[in-house]
C-alpha positions as CSV (number, residue, x, y, z in Angstrom):
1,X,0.0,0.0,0.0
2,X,0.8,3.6,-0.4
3,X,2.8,5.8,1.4
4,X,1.8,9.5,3.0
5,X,3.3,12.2,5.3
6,X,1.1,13.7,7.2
7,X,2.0,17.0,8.6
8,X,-0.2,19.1,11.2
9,X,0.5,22.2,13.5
10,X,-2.3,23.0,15.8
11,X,-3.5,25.8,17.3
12,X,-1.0,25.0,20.9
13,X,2.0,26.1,18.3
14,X,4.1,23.8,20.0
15,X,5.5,22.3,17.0
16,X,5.3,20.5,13.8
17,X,3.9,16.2,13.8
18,X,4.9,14.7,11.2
19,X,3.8,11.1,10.4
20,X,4.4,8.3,7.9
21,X,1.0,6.4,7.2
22,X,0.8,3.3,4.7
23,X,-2.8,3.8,3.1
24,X,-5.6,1.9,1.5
25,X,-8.5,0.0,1.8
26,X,-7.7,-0.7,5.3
27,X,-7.1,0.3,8.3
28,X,-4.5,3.2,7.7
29,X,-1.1,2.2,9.6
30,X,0.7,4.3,11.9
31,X,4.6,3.2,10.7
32,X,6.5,6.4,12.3
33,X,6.3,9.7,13.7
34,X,8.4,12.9,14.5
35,X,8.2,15.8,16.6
36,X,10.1,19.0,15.5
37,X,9.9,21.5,18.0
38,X,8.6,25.7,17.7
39,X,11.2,27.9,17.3
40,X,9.9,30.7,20.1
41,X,10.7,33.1,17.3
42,X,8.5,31.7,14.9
43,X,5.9,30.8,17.4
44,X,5.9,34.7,19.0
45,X,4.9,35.8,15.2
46,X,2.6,33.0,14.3
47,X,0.7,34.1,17.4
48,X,0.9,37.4,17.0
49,X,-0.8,36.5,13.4
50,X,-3.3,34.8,15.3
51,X,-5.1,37.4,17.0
52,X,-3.9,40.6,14.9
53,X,-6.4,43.2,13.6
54,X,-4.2,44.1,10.3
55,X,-0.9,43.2,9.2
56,X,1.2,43.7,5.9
57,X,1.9,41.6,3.3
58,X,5.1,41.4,4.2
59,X,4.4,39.9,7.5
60,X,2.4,37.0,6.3
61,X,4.9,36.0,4.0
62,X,8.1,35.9,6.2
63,X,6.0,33.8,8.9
64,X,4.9,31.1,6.0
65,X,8.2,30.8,4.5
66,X,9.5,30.2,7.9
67,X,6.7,27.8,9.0
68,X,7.0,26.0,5.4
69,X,10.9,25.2,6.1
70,X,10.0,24.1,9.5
71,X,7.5,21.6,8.2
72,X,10.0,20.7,5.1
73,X,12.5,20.0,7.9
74,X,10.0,18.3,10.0
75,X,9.4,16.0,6.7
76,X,13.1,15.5,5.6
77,X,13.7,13.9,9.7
78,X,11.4,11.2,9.2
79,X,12.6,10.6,5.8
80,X,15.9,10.3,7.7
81,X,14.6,8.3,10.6
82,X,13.0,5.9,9.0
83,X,15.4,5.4,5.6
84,X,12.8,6.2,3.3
85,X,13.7,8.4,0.1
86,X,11.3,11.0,-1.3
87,X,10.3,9.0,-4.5
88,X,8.8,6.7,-2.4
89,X,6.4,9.1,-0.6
90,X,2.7,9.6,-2.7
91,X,2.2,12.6,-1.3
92,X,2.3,15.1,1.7
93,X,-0.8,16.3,3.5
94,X,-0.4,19.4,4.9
95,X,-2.4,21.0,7.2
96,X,-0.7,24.5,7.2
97,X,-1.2,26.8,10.5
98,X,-4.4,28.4,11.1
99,X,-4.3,31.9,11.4
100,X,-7.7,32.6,11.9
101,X,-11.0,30.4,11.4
102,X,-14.4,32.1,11.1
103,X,-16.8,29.8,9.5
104,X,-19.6,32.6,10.2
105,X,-17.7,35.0,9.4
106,X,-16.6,37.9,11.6
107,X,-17.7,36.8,15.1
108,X,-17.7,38.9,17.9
109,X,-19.4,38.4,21.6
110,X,-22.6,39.9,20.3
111,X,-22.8,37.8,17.3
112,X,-21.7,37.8,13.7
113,X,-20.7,41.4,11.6
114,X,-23.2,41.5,9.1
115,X,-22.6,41.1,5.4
116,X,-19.6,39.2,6.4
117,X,-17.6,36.4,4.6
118,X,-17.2,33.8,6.1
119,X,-13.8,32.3,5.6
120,X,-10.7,29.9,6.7
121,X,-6.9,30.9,6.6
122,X,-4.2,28.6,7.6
123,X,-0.6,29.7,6.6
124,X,0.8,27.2,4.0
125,X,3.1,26.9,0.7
126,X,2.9,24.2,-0.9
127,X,4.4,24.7,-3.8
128,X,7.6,25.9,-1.5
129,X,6.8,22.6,0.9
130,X,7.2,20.6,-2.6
131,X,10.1,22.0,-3.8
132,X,12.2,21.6,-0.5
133,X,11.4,18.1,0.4
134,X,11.0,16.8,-3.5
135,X,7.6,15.3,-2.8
136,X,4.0,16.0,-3.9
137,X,1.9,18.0,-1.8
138,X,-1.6,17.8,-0.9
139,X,-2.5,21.0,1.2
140,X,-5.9,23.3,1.4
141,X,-8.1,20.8,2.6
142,X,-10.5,23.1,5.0
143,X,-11.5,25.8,1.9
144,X,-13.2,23.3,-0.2
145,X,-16.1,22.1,2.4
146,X,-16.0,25.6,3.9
147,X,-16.9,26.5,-0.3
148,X,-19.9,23.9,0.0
149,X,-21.6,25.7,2.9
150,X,-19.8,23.8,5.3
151,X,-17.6,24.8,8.4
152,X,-14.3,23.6,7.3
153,X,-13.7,21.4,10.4
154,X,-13.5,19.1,12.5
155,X,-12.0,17.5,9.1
156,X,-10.5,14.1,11.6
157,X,-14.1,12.3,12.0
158,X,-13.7,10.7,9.0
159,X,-10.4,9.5,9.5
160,X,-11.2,8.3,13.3
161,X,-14.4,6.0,11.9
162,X,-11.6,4.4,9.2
163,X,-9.4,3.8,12.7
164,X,-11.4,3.4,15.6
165,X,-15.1,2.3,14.4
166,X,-16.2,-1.0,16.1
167,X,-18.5,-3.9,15.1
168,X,-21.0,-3.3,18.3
169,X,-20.0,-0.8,20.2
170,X,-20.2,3.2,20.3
171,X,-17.2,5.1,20.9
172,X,-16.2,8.8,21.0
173,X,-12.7,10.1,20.2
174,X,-11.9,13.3,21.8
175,X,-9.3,15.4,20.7
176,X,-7.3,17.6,23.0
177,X,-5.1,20.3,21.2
178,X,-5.9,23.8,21.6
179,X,-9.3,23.0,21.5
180,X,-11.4,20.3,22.2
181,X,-13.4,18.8,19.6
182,X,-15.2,14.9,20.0
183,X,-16.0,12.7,17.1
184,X,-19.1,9.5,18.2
185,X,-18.4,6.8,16.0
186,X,-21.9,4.5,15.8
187,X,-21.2,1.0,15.6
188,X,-20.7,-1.0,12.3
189,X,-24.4,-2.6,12.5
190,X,-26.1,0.8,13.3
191,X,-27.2,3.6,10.5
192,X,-26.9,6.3,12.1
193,X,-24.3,8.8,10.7
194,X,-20.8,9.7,12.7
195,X,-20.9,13.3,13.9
196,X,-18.5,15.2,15.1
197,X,-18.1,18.9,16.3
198,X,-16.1,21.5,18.5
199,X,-17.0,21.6,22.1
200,X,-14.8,24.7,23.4
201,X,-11.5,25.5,24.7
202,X,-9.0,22.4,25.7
203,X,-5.3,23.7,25.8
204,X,-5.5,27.2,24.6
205,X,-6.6,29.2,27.6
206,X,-5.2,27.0,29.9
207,X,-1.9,27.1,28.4
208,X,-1.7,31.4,27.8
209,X,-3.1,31.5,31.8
210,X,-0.5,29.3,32.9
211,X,2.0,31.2,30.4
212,X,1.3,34.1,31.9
213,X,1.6,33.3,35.3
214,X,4.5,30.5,35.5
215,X,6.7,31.5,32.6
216,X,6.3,28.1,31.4
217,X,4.3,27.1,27.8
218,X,1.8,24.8,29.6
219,X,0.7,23.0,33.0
220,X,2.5,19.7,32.7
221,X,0.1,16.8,33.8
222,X,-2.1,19.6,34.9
223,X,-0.3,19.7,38.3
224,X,-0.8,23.7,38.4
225,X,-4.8,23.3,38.3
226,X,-4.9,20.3,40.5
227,X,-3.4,22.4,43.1
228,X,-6.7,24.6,42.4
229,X,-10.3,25.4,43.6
230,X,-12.7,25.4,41.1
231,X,-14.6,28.8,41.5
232,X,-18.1,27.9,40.6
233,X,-19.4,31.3,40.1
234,X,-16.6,32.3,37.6
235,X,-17.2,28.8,35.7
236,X,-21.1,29.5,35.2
237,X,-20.0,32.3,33.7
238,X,-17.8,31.1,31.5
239,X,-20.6,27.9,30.4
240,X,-22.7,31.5,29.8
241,X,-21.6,31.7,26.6
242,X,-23.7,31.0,23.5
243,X,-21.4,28.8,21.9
244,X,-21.7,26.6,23.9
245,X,-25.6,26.5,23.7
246,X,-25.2,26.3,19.7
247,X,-26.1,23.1,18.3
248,X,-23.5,21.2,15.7
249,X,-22.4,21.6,13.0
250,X,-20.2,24.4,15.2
251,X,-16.4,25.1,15.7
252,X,-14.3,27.7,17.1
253,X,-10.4,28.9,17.8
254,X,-8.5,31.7,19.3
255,X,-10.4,34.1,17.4
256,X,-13.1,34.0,19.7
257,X,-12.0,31.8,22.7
258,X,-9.0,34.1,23.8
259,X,-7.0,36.1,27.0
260,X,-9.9,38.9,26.1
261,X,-12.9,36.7,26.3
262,X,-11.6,35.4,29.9
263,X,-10.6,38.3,31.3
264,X,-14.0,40.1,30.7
265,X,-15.8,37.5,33.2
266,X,-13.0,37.7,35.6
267,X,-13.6,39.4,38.6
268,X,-10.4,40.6,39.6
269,X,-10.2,38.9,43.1
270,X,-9.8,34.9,42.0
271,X,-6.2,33.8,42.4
272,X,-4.0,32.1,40.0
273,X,-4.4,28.7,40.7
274,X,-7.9,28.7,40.9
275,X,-8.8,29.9,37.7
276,X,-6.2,28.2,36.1
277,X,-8.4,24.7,38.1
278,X,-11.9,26.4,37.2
279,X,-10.6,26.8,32.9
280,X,-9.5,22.8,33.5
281,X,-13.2,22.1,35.0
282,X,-14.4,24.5,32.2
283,X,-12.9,22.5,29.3
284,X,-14.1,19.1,31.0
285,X,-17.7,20.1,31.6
286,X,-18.0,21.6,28.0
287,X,-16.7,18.1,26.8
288,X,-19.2,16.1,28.6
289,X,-22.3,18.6,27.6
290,X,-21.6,17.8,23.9
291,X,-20.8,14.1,24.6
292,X,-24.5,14.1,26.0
293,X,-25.6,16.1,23.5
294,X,-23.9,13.8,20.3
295,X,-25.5,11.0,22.5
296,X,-29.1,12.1,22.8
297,X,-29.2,13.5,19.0
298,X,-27.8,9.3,17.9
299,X,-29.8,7.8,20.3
300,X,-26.6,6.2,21.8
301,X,-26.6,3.1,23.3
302,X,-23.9,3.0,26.5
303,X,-21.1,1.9,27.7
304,X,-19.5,4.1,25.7
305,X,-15.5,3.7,25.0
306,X,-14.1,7.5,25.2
307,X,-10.3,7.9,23.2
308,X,-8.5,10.8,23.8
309,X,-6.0,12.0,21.8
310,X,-3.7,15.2,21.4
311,X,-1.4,17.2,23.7
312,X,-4.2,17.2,26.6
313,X,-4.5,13.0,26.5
314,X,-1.5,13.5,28.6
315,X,-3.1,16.1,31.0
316,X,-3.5,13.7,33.9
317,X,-5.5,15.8,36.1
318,X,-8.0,17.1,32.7
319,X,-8.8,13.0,32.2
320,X,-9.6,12.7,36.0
321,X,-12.3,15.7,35.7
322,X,-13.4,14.3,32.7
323,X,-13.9,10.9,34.7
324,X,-16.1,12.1,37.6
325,X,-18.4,13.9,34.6
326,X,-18.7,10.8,32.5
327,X,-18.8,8.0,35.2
328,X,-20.2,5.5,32.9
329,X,-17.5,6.2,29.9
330,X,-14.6,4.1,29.9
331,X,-11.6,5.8,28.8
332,X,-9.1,4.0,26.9
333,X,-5.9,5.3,25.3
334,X,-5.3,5.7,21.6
335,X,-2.5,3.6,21.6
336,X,-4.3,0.3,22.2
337,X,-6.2,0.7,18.8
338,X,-2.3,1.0,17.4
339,X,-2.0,5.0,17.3
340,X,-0.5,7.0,19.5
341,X,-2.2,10.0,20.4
342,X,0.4,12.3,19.9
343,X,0.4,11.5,15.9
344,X,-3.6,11.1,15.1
345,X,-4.4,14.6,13.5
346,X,-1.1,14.5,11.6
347,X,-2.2,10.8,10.5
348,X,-5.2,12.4,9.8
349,X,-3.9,14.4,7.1
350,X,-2.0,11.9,5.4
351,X,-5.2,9.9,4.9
352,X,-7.1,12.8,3.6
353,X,-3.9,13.2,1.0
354,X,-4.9,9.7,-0.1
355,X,-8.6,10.3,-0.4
356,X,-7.6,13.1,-2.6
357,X,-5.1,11.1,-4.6
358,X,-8.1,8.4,-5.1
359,X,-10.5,11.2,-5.6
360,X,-12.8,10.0,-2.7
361,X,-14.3,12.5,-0.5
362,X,-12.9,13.8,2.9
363,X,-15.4,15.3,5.3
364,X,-18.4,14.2,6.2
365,X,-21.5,16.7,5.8
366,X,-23.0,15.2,9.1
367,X,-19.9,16.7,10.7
368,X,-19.3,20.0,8.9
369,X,-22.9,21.0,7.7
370,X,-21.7,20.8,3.9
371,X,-24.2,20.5,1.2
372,X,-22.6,17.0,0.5
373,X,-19.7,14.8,0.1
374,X,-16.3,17.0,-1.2
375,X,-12.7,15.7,-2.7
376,X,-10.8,18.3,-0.4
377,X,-7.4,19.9,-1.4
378,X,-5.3,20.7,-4.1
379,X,-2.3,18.8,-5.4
380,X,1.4,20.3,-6.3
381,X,3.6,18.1,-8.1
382,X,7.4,17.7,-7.3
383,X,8.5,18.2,-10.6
């Protein structure tokens, strides 16, 4: 079966997976992965990108050349690692970096700018990516379903029913990056469709909170929150928020979910700790609302196996919330289906460069609210 690189930067801008994924009419296989780290440079201007108001030309350039020859580099590694020359690579899918994702358009707290476009922008070039690593390129995945009235993302679901779909049982893949969005995979003998959507912040707040306050990028294991009390009065009013009263298809990113949007419910008196504990409990309880929420729209029969996956499936004290709200979910780690959960989204991508190479749809309209099936991305030759 084929080979595919899947490449994928999410919105924590931590660094850039890359994964090698043999493809086909089976299960896709995990065969390796590699990690290539943010330069802080690189990740200070990409976020800057991320929540700017205006910026030149210029600007947006330099920070895409520079992500592009991170991601080449990230590419040429495995390549390296794992003895495997260019020619024998199909293709690379490429995710790019999202800058900003407004699937409504311009959203603000009291709703939507009217007349606006809606739109999608991740940072990419894959003609550049091409040229540098000698491979083709599959890249602008998310502008295609966005074009068919969809919302561009989650894109994963389909790729987690290929992997993780069971004969008789439901399950629920949850991943954890900068934010949190859950996939409920029906069983093989029910007709119900897979759907999938955004549930609210996972990483992101917590990470620029604990940032802010410890100097350090994240909370490992989520020992900083542990140490916390949840304040209950500051996390109704975060759950106050209409996104998380909107019914799927729905997702989200920095562009709304942000240091702004927390600090306007703050109070001013809460300490450190415990709002750093109350935006843990907040990601947790927004996960189980919409994992009752999927549940009660299928009809979902329980037990229900929950797989989490992404940086936060490493968040010891996030799974342990997420246990006490979903006391009859069983969670079970990614890497007993094969997969660890540090590589899914970028093996994500590399399946969606095969269905493109095969011509096959990639999203699922059930998921993203497109008017039907779509062949997403565009390919660039090597030559």
């Amino acid at each position: 079966m084929p080979l595919f690189i899947g490449l994928m930067s999410g919105t924590s801008l931590d660094g850039i997976d890359a994964a090698l994924v043999r493809c086909g009419e089976g299960h896709p296989e995990l065969l390796a992965a590699k990690g290539v780290g943010m330069p802080e440079e690189l990740r200070q201007r990409l976020m800057s990108l991320c929540q700017a108001r205006s910026v030149t030309f210029q600007e947006l350039a330099a920070a895409e050349t520079a992500f592009c020859k991170l991601q080449a580099e990230a590419a040429k590694q495995l390549l390296a690692t794992t003895g495997t020359s260019a020619n024998e690579i199909s293709a690379i899918g490429s995710h790019g970096q999202t800058i900003e994702h407004a699937p409504y358009g311009h959203e603000t707290e009291g709703g939507h700018e009217a007349g606006s476009t809606p739109y999608t922008l991740q940072l990419d070039n894959p003609s550049l990516l091409a040229e540098l690593t000698g491979c083709p390129v599959v890249a602008d995945f998310r502008r295609r379903d966005l074009a068919a009235g969809g919302q561009a993302a989650p894109l994963a679901p389909a790729f987690h029913a290929a992997v993780f779909t069971a004969e008789d049982e439901w399950r629920v893949v949850l991943n954890l990056g900068g934010f949190a969005n859950l996939t409920l995979l029906p069983p093989t003998t029910s007709k119900a469709p897979v759907i999938g959507f955004d549930t609210g912040p996972a990483n992101a707040l917590l990470d620029e909170w604990h940032a802010h306050h410890r100097q350090e990028r994240f909370d490992r294991d989520g020992q900083w929150a542990a140490s916390g009390q949840v304040d209950d009065a500051l996390l109704e009013r975060l759950l106050d928020d209409d996104f998380f009263r909107r019914p799927p298809p729905k997702s989200t990113g920095r562009e709304y979910f942000n240091s702004d949007w927390l600090q306007a419910r703050l109070s001013g008196h809460e300490s450190p700790q415990d709002v750093q504990a109350t935006l843990a409990e907040l990601t947790a309880a927004s996960i189980a609302s919409g994992i009752e929420q999927a549940c009660r729209q299928q009809d979902a029969e329980s037990p229900l196996t929950l797989i989490p996956c992404g940086g936060g499936a490493h968040n010891g004290d996030l799974l342990k919330r997420l246990e006490r709200r979903l006391p009859q979910v069983a969670l079970t780690s990614c890497e007993h289906f094969g997969w660890s959960p540090d590589w899914l989204e970028a093996g994500a991508f590399a399946w969606l460069a095969w269905r493109r190479l095969e011509n096959l749809p990639g999203n699922l309209p059930a998921v993203t609210g497109a008017y039907g099936p779509r062949v997403l991305g565009g390919l660039y030759s090597a030559q």
